[in-house]
C-alpha positions in Angstrom: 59.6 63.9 97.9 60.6 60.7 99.3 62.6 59.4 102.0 66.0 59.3 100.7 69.8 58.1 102.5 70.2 62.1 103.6 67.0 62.5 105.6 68.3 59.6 107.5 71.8 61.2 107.5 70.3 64.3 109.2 67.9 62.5 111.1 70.7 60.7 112.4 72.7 63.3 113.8 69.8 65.9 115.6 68.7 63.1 117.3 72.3 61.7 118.2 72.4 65.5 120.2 68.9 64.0 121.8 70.4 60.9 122.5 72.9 62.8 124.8 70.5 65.0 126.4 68.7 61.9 128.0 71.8 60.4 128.5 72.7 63.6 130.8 69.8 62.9 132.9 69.7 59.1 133.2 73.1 59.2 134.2 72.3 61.2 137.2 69.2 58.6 138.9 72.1 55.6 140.2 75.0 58.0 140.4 72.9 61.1 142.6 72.4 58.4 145.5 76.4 57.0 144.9 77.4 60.1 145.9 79.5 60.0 149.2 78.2 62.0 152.2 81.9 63.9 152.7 80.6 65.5 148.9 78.4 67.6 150.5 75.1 66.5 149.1 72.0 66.6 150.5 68.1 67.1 149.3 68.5 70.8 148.2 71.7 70.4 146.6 70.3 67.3 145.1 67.6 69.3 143.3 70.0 72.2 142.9 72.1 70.0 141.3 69.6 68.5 139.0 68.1 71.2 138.0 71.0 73.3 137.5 70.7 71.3 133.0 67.6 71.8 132.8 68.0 76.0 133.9 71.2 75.8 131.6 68.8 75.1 128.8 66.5 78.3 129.5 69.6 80.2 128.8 70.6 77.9 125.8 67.2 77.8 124.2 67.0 81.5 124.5 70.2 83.1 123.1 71.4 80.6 120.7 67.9 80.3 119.3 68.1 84.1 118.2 71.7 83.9 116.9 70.9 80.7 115.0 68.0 82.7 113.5 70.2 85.1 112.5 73.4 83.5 111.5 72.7 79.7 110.5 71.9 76.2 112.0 75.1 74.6 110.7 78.1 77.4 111.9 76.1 76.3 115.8 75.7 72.7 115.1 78.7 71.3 116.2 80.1 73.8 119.1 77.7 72.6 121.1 78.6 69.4 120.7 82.2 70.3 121.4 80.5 72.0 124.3 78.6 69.0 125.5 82.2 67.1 125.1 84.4 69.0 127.4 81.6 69.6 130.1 80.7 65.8 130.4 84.8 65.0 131.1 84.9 68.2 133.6 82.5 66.3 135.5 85.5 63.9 136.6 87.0 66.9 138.7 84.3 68.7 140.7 84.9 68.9 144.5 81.6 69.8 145.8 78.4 70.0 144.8 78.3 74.0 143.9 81.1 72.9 141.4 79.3 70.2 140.5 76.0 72.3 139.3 78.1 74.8 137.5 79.7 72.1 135.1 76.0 70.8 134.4 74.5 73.9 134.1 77.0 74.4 131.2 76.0 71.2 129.8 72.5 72.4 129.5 73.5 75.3 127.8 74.7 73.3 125.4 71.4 71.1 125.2 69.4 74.4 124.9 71.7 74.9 121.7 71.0 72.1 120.2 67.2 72.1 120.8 66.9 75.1 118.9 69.2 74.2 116.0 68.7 70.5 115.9 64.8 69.9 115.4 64.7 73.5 113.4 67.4 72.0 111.0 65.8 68.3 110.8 62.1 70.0 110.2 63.6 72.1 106.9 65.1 69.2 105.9 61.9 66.7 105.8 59.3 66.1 103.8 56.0 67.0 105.0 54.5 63.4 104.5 56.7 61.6 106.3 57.7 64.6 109.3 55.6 63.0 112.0 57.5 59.9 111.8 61.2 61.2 110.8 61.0 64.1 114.1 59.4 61.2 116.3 63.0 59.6 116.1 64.1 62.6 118.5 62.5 61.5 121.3 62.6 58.2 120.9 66.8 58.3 120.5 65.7 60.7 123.8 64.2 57.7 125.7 66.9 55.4 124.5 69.5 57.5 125.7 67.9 57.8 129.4 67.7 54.0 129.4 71.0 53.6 128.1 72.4 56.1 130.9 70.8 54.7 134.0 71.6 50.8 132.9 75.6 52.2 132.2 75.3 54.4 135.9 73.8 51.4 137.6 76.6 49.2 136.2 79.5 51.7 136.8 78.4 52.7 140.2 78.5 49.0 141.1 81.5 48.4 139.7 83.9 51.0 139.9 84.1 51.6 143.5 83.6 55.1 145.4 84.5 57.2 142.6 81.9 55.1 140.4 79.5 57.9 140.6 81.9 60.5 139.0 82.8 58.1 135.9 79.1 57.1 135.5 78.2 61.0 134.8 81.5 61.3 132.7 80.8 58.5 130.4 78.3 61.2 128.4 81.4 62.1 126.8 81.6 58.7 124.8 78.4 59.9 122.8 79.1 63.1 122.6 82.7 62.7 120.8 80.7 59.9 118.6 78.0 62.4 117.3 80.5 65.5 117.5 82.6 63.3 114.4 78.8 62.6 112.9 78.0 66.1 112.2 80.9 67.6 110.8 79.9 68.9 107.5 76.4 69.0 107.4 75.0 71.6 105.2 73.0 74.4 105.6 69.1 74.5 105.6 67.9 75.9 102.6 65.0 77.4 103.8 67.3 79.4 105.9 69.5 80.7 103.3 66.0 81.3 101.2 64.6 83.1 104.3 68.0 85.5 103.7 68.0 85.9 99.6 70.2 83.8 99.2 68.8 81.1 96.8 71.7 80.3 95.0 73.4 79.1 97.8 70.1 77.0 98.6 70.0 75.6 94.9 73.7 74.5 95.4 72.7 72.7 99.1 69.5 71.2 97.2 71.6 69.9 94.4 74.1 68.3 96.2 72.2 66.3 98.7 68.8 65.7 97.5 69.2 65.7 93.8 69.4 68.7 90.7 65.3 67.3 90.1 64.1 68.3 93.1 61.9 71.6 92.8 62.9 74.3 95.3 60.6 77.4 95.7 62.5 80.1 96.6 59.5 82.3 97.4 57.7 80.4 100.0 60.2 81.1 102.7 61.2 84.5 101.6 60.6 86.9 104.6 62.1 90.2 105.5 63.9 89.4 109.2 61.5 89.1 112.4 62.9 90.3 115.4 62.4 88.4 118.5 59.5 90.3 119.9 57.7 89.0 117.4 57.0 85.5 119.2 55.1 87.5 121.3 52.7 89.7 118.9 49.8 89.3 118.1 49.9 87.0 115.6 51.8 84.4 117.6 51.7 85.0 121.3 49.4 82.0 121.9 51.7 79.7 119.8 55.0 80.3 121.9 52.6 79.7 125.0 50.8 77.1 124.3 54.3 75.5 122.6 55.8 76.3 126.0 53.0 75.3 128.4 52.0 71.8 127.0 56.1 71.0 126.6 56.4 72.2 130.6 53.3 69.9 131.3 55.6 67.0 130.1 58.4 68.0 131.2 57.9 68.2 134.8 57.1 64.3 135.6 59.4 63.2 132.8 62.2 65.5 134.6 61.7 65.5 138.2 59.7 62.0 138.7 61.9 60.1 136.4 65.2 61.4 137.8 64.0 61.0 141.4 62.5 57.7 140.0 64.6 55.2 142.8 63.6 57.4 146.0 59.8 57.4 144.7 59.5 54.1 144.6 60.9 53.9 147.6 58.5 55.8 149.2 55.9 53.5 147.6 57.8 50.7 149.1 59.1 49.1 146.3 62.5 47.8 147.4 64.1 46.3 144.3 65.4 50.1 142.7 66.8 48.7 139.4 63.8 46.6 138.2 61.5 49.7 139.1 63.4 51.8 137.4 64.6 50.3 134.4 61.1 49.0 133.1 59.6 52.0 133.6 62.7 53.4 131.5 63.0 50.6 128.9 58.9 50.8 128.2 59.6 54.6 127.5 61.5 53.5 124.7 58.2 51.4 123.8 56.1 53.9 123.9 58.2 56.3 121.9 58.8 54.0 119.1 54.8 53.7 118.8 54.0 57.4 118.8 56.6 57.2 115.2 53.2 54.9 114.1 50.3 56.6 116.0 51.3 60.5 115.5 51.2 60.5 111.5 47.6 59.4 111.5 46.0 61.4 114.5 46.1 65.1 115.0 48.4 67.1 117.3 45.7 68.3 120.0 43.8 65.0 120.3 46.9 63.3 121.3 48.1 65.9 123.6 44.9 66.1 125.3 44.0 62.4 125.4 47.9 61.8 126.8 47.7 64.5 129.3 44.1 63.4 130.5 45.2 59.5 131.0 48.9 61.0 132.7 46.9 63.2 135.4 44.5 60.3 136.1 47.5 57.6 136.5 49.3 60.4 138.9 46.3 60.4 140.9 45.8 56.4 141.7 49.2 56.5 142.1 48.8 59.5 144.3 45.9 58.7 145.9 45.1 55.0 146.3 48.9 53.3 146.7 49.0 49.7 146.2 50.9 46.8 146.6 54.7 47.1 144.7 53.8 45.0 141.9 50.4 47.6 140.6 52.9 50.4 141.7 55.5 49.2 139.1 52.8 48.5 136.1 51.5 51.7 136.5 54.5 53.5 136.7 55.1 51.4 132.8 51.9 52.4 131.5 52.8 56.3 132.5 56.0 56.0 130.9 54.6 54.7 127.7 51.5 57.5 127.6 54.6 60.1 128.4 57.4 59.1 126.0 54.2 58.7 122.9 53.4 62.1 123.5 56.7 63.4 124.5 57.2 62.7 121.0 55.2 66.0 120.1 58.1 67.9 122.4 59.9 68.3 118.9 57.6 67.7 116.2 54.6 70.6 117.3 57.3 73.7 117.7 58.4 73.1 114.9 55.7 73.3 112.9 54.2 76.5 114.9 56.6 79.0 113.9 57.9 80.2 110.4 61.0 80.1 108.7 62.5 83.3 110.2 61.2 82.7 114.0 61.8 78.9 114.1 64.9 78.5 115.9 64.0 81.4 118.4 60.9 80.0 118.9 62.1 76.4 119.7 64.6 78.1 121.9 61.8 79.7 123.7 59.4 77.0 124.1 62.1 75.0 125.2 63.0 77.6 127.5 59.8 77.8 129.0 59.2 74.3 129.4 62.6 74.0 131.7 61.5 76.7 133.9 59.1 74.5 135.2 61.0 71.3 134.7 63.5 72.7 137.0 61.4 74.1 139.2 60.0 70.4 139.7 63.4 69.1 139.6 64.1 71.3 142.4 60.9 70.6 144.5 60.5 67.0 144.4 63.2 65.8 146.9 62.2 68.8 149.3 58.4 67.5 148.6 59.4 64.2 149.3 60.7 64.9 152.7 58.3 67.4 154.0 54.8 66.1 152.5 55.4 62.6 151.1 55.0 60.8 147.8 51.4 61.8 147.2 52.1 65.4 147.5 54.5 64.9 144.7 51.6 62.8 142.8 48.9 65.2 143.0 51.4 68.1 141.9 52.0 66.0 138.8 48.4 65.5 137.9 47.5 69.3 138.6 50.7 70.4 136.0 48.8 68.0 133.2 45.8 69.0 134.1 46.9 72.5 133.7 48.4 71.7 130.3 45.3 70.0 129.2 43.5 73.8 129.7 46.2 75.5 127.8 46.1 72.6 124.9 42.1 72.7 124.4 42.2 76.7 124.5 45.1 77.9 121.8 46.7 75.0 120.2 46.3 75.0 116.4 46.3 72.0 114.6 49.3 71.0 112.1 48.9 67.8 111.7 49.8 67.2 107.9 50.3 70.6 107.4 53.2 71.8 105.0 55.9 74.2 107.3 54.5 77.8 105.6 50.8 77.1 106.5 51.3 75.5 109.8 53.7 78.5 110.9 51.6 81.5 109.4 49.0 81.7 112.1 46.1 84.4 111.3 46.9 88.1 113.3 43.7 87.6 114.4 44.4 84.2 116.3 41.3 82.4 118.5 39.0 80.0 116.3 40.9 80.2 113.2 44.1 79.2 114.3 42.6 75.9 115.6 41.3 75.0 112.4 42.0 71.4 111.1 44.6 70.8 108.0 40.8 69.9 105.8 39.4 73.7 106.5 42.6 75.3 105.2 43.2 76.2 101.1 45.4 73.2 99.8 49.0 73.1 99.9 
């Protein structure tokens, strides 16, 4: 079908909750250093403290993917926003930094939430044709949001004195109330309520927002209920890792180097910490907007691998052969272009590798796993930083994508083009098959 006023609608509002989860982070790289010293901060609680979303999310990812599996993407869509609302005003009131973690580790429960309803809901809602381009929009209103975040936190922190900090991670409330209003009374997937017998209820969703001519067939996503377990059978182990391993590879420098961005440079000995960071930031846009033109027309495992290989090989000059501020700076743009084009696939590829019944609890995982290492980095980097220097951190970076290239090239199946049943029915017998290219499978 074609791309109609709803699909934007829905689009819209999953990536409004994206929006806010880069907005989270970006809000945290000019207020972190703002931060007065009687706070009690220092370079563990610093990566404590960042981190402490990006765990929030494992736990998000995990649970409320298996309820929303179970009892709907719309009851869960907007409590979490209301969720992401109260947590982002609490941060006005912490007085010390283990306070200060706890609030944002609630916030990225709420993130987790809304990474397992959000693209799950958007992907049942799109056509197949155009879902390259329609779930590229999450990252890209990712990217924005970071941007948007660190050029509000840079202004705030400037402007409001020594409390600027604490407003500058508060202001994610603004979105958050904005997209909270947006999504109240969107409907039901009906792949979902197909997935639970109950068409009629699917017909009525169909009819209402896409039109009484639009064929619905109610037995492509009939399936008895999977349990959880199942994302780790046979039949789909590799797909939950390989969803989870090449979204941790991404994760980790988009995460930890991004947020640390300012006290990188630094190290690198480039001295004007706006500029250095917000072109990096503002190019990640750039290169997100392109991947919503480059994706549709390759396939998933020749981006990821050609985007991972160039990332480890940028991580390494910058690592390994430091130059003069101005090469720093372009290479650091040129990263964050290859990074946000493929951190496009972060929402389109699970989506597509798991069927109507897993989907949520498989986005919840792979999210999930990717976090564990994002945190982990998150944690790491300023301790890394002050104990073995900026090309330690570089040459970890490269060896995560590196790793993620192995992982890619040995289980990732390609969807590319794919209709939602086919990509997410891998074979039991999983290996040579399940990499086979949308042309050597029977016709949708």
């Amino acid at each position: 079908m074609p791309l109609r006023p709803f699909h934007l609608r829905t689009a819209a509002i999953v990536s409004g909750g994206t929006f806010i989860d880069g907005y989270l982070l970006g809000a945290v790289i000019f207020a972190f250093p703002a931060i007065p010293a009687g706070f009690g901060m220092n370079s563990w609680w610093d990566g404590l403290v960042a981190a402490a979303p990006l765990l929030g999310v494992v736990i998000g990812g995990i649970v409320v993917g298996w309820l929303t599996d179970r009892v709907g993407r719309q009851r869960l869509f907007t409590f979490d926003l209301l969720l992401l609302l109260v947590g982002s005003a609490l941060q006005l009131f912490a007085s010390g930094p283990a306070q200060l973690g706890v609030v944002r580790l609630v916030l990225g429960l709420a993130v987790g939430a809304d990474y397992a309803i959000g693209p799950a809901l958007l992907a049942e809602f799109t056509p197949r044709k155009l879902r390259s381009s329609v779930m590229s929009s999450l990252n890209a209103l990712w990217a924005v949001g970071y941007l948007a975040a660190a050029v509000v936190g840079y202004v705030i922190v400037r402007e409001a004195g020594d409390e600027g900090w604490r407003w500058a991670l508060a202001s994610s409330a603004v979105p958050a109330a904005v997209v909270l209003l947006m999504r109240v009374g969107a409907p039901e997937s009906p792949r979902w309520l197909i997935s639970k017998g109950r068409g009629a209820e699917a017909r009525a969703v169909v009819d209402r927002w896409l039109g009484s001519n639009v064929s619905l067939d109610e037995a492509a996503d009939t399936a008895e209920q999977r349990p959880w377990r199942d994302l780790f059978g046979r039949a789909m182990w590799r797909r939950t890792l390989v969803g989870g391993l090449f979204w941790t590879a991404l994760a980790v420098p988009n995460f930890s180097l991004f947020v640390f961005l300012p006290d990188v440079l630094n190290a690198l000995d480039v001295r004007d910490e706006f500029w250095g960071t917000v072109l990096p930031l503002a190019f990640a846009v750039v290169g997100s907007l392109l991947g919503l033109a480059v994706l549709p027309r390759i396939g998933r495992r020749p981006a990821l691998l050609y985007s991972m290989g160039v990332l480890a090989v940028l991580s390494l000059w910058v690592g390994l052969l430091p130059g003069p501020a101005w090469l720093t700076i372009i290479v650091f743009v040129l990263f964050a272009v290859v990074l946000a084009l493929a951190g496009n696939l972060e929402f389109i590829y699970p989506s597509e590798l798991f069927p109507t019944a897993l989907r949520a609890s498989g986005l919840g995982v792979t999210a999930a796993i990717s976090r564990v290492g994002a945190a982990a980095g998150t944690f790491l980097l300023p301790v890394m930083l002050d104990h073995g220097g900026v090309g330690a951190v570089m040459v970890a970076t490269a060896a995560t994508l590196l790793l993620g290239m192995v992982f890619t090239a040995l289980w990732a199946p390609e969807t590319n083009g794919v209709s939602l049943e086919e990509a997410g029915a891998p074979s039991p017998a999983s290996g040579a098959e399940d990499r086979a290219t949308p042309s050597a499978r029977p016709a949708p």
